[in-house]
C-alpha positions, 0 to 999 in steps of 0.5 A: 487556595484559600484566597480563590473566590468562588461564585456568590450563592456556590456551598460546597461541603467539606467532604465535597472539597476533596472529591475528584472532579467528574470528567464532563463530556459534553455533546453541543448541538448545533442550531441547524443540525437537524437540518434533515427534519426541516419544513421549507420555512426552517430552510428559508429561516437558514438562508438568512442567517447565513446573509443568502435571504434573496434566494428563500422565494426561489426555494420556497417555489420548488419546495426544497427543504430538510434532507433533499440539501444534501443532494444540492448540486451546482446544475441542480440550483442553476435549473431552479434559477440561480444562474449566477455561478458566484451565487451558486458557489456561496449557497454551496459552500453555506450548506456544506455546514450542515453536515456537521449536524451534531458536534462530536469530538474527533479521536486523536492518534498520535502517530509517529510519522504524521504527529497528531492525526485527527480523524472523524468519528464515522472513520473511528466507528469503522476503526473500533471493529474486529475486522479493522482491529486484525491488522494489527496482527499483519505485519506491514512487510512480512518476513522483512522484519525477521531482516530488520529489526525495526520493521515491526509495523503494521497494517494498522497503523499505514491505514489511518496514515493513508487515510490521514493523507487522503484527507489532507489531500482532498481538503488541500485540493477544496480549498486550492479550488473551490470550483471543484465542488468537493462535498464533505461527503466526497471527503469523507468516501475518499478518507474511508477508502484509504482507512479500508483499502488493506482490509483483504491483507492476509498474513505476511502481507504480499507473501500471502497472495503474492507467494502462498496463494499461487502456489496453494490454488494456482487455478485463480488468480486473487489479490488482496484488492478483491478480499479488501472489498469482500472485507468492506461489505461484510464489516459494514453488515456485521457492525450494522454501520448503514444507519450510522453512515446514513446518519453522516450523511452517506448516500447508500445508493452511491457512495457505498460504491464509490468506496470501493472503487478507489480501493479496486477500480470499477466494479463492474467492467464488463457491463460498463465496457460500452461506457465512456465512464467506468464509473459509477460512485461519482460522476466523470467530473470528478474523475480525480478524486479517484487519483488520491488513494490509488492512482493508476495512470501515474502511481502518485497517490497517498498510500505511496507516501504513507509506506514511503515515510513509515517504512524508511523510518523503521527500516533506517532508510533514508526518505528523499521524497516530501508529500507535503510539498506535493500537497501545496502544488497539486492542482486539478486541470481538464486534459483531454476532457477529462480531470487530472491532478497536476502539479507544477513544473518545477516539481518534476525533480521531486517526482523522479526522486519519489519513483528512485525511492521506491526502487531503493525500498525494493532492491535494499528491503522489500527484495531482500534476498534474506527475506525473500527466502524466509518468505519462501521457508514460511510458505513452504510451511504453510504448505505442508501445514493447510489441509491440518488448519481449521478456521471456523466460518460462518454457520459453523463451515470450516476453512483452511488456510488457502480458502478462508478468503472465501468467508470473510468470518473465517478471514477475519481471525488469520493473521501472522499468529497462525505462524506462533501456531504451527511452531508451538503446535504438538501436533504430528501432522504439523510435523513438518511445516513446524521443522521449516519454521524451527528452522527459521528461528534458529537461523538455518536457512536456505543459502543464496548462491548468488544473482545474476541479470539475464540478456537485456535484449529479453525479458524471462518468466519466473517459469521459463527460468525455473524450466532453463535451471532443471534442465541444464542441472539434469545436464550438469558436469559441475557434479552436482549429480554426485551429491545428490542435487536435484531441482527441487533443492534449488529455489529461483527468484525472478525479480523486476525493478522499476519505477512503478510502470514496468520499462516505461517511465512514469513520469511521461504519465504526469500532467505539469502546469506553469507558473502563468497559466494553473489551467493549462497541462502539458508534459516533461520530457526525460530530456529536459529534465536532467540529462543523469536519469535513467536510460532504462526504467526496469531491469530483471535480477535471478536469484538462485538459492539452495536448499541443501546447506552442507559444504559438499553439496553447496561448492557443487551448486556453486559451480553449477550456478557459474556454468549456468550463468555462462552457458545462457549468456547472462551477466557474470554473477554478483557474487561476494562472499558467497561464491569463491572467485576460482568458481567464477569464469571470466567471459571475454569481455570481462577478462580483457577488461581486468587484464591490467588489474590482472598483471598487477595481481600476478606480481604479488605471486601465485602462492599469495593468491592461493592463500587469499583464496582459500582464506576466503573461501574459508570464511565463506563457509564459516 
């Protein structure tokens, strides 16, 4: 230490020597970045710097200077004379720079999925609000972590990921194709739509606008997309955040707009019905950048990759499908006048494996029939338990659970701790909701009695089901009636999974580009794919459970179920250790199919198989 020089001129003082070092942090400016107070001297002054002094007199003819730069765009500087599209490109790509007007350091999140995601510091201004900061109390996939154990993240966490995504997406695409004209501006919209895009979550995630809502106001029809925008609006009011989004380079006007109709489509779709273009954040050029976060026409978008890579890692799950790879294929070309994002033909693989994913993530997790029905129990709970919620408002009007989307203040404090509320509540009209989620902490829940398929040749309502099943157990021999059942102890589950595009397969909304020719866009046939694909892309499961847990009334709703399943010609039910196999019926098919394994059976003898019955039946009850 004492052999270190120290600059000639430098005294420090013995107390000096063991004082810690300040942490210094310094803000760097650049030359150009108050490019917004510029005279056209200042602009000129730029131009040469950065080797485009032919064009200053072009400039100082039309007076451009200061902020109007930010609103530069290709057609713009071919009317004023820039006729050249490289030239217009380089001016472009020059002033690009100066929207970085102050050098502040981006916030690092180390994430677990995506490593270390850097992001802007407008998107940590949004991120460091209460409104942002709830998601951390709304778990990602509702009642699936009380199935399992690892799924204990939340909303938080997908929206940076989805908004790190998004900013991948559209950097990879400027790059790919500088032609696009992507501003920084546009960058930033899209990554700030990512960030927001599940702000209207309310808690449990989809239990609560797919479950509880319906139930709690089946007069409107609401989503989690409508209160993500209402969420938006009143985050960017309540943080004052217009001038700090002003200040990096937002236009209010527009691009406020353009946000939230990546998050929910177009805003107004009754006054724009006439219009070619729905829109109005961005211009039909830039029809894809509203693909990345959302994509309607083929489901390929980034908040897809980031649930995909985040719930397979927590669930255990296996994720066979790598959005990095998409990100070095995907191209934007012209189809039909309009701009798509495309990828290359060889990747056709990679997508089907994307869709067979989120069918596995759906029918091992997301429709788990453990979760489905501690789902069912935490809505039935908060039922009984939301005319006794009070949630204040703003100017001091109250709300409850069903109606506190209606004042985003309200909104803003339900997450999943209303839940721990109502179970360590003393309350006496909390009484029953809190027995419902004792219930479910202590394990005693709702018995599924099995699934079955309906007729493939129709499609059935969750209504029509439900109608089907009350009045068949009101006509039951299955002596049901002798215990005591009725439609109300039962709960049935219609559930449809696809590929994300119902029975039609999202592939043939892809648009793919060859090797030869990156400009031209065709589709793939299922055909030339593979010839082991799916034949259909959708099917519907019914799921039945029963309220009534004791041995009596569950063997009762056992056989009534099979006769069910008989009498409407659906599948014979999937039962394994749930239905014992002399409850089950055989249909003609099924028993001329298993008449081989049935002869064997019999050599065995007919006390053996008794026994193997009862022994089973046994430790179904257990």
């Amino acid at each position: 230490m004492s052999n270190r020089k120290r600059p000639s001129g430098a005294f420090v003082s013995p107390a000096d020597e063991f004082k810690t070092p300040e942490k210094k942090v310094s803000v760097v400016r650049q030359p150009d970045s108050d490019y917004r107070r510029w005279g056209v001297e200042e602009t000129c002054q730029y131009l040469r710097r950065a080797g485009l002094g032919k064009w200053e007199h072009t400039f100082k003819a039309h007076n451009i200077k200061g902020v109007a730069l930010q609103y530069l765009q290709d057609d713009n500087l071919e009317k004023i004379g820039v006729e050249c599209l490289g030239d217009r490109l380089e001016i472009l790509h020059s002033l690009r720079e100066l929207w970085q007007r102050q050098v502040e350091a981006n916030k690092v999140f180390n994430d677990p999925i995506h490593g270390h995601v850097e992001l802007h510091p407008l998107l940590i201004k949004i991120i460091d609000t209460p409104q942002f900061q709830r998601l951390r109390n709304i778990k990602q996939l509702g009642g699936t972590y009380f199935v399992f154990p690892g799924a204990s993240h939340n909303r938080f966490e997908h929206c940076i990921g989805v908004c790190h995504l998004a900013g991948q997406f559209v950097q990879a695409l400027n790059e790919r194709q500088p032609e696009l004209l992507i501003s920084p501006t546009d960058i930033l919209c899209v990554q700030i739509a990512g960030l927001c895009h599940d702000l209207g979550h309310g808690p449990f995630s989809h239990m609560f606008d797919g479950m509880f809502i319906p139930k709690a106001r089946p007069e409107i029809k609401w989503k989690h997309e409508k209160a993500s925008l209402a969420m938006f609006d009143y985050l960017v009011k309540d943080n004052d955040l217009e001038p700090v989004m002003e200040e990096h380079g937002l236009d209010l006007r527009v691009d406020l707009d353009f946000i939230k109709e990546q998050i929910n489509g177009p805003l107004d779709t009754e006054a724009a019905q006439d219009k070619e273009w729905l829109y109005k954040g961005r211009p039909k050029e830039k029809s894809f950048l509203y693909d990345i976060v959302a994509n309607k026409k083929t489901g390929i978008d980034v908040d897809k990759w980031d649930y995909f890579a985040r719930d397979c890692y927590h669930l255990g799950i296996q994720n066979n499908f790598d959005h990095s790879r998409f990100l070095k294929f995907a191209r934007v070309c012209e189809v039909e006048g309009e701009k798509l994002i495309c990828t290359r033909d060889k990747e056709v693989g990679n997508l089907y494996d994307l869709f067979h994913t989120r069918n596995c993530l759906h029918r091992r997790a997301y429709q788990h029939k453990v979760g489905y029905i501690i789902e069912t129990m935490i809505t039935e709970a908060f039922l009984k338990a939301d005319p006794h919620i009070q949630i204040s408002g703003s100017e001091g009007k109250m709300f409850n659970l069903s109606n506190a989307m209606e004042n985003m203040e309200a909104y803003t404090k339900l997450t999943d701790h209303v839940f721990e509320q109502i179970l360590n509540s003393s309350s006496p009209e909390l009484a029953e909701a809190r027995e419902i989620l004792r219930n479910i902490i202590h394990r005693r829940l709702y018995k599924c009695l099995g699934e079955t398929h309906p007729n493939k040749e129709k499609t059935l309502t969750q209504t029509e089901i439900i109608h089907m099943w009350e009045e068949s157990l009101s006509n039951t021999e299955s002596g049901s009636q002798a215990v005591g059942l009725k439609p109300e102890d039962f709960v049935v589950n219609v559930i449809v999974l696809d590929y994300g595009m119902k029975e039609k397969n999202p592939i043939n909304n892809v648009r793919f580009y060859g090797k030869n020719d990156f400009t031209k866009a065709f589709q793939i046939r299922k055909d030339q794919v593979s010839k082991l694909l799916p034949e259909h892309f959708a099917e519907q499961l019914i799921r039945v459970y029963c309220k009534k847990t004791d041995d009596e009334s569950l063997e009762a709703a056992q056989k009534h179920f099979v006769q069910w399943c008989t009498k409407n010609n659906f599948s014979k039910p999937q039962v394994g250790d749930i239905i014992p196999p002399e409850l089950t019926p055989l249909k003609s098919s099924e028993a001329k199919d298993g008449e081989e394994g049935n002869s064997r059976a019999a050599d065995c003898g007919s006390g053996q198989n008794k026994a193997k019955k009862q022994l089973r039946w046994k430790r179904w009850k257990e």
